[in-house]
N, C-alpha and C positions, 0 to 999 in steps of 0.2 A: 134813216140815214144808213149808208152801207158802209160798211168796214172794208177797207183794202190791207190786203196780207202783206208784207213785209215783202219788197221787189228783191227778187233774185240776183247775184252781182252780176249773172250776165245779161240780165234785161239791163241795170243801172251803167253797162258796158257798151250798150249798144244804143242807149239812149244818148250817153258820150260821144259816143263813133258818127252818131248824127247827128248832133249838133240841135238838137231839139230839147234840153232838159227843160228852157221855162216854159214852151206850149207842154212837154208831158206834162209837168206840175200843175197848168193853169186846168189841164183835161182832166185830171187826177179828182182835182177840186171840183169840177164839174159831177165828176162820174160820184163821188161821194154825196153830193146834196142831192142828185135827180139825174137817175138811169136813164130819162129819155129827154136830156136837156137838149136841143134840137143842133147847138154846136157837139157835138160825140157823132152824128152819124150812124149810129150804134146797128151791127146787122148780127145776125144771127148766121153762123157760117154752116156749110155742107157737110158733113151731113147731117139734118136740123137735131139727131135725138141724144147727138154727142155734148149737146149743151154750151159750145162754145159760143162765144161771140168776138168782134171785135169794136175800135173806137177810132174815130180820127184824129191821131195827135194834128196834123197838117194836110197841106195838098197829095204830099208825098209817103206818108208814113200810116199807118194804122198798129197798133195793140191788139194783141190779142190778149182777150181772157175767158175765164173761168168765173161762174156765178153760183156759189154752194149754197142753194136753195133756203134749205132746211136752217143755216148758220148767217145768211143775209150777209155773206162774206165773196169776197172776189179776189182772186186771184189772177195777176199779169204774167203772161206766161212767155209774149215774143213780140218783138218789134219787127215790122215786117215792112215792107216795100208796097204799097197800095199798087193792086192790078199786076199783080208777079204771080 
C-alpha cells in the first residue's frame, strides 16, 4: 500500500475550482490500494527519467504526481487539464 503525502492547499484549491473533490478522493483511494488499477489511467509523463506521472481524476482532469521510490510515498503535485 502506498502512502500519499499530505495535498498541497493549492492542489486542495484547484480540486475546488473544478468541482471534482469526490472522483479526486474516489482516485485517491484507488491510487493508494493499486498503482495500476485500470480506472487511474496512470502514464508516465515526458521526460521518462524525471519520474513523474500522472492519474485520471475524470474525462477532463488528470494529477499529476511524484512517486519516491525508495520511501513508497507519492506526492500530488498539479491538477491539470487533460490534453493542454
Amino acid at each position: 500500500m502506498v502512502k500519499i503525502l499530505p495535498i498541497a492547499s493549492r492542489v486542495q484549491k484547484l480540486v475546488d475550482r473544478h468541482n471534482v473533490r469526490r472522483k479526486f478522493e474516489k482516485q485517491l483511494d484507488f491510487l493508494r490500494q493499486d498503482l495500476r488499477h485500470p480506472s487511474l489511467n496512470d502514464e508516465l509523463l515526458e521526460p521518462k527519467w524525471r519520474g513523474l506521472h500522472s492519474f485520471r481524476i475524470d474525462r477532463k482532469y488528470r494529477a499529476t504526481y511524484f512517486k519516491y521510490e525508495d520511501a513508497d510515498e507519492i506526492e500530488i503535485l498539479d491538477i491539470t487539464v487533460h490534453y493542454q
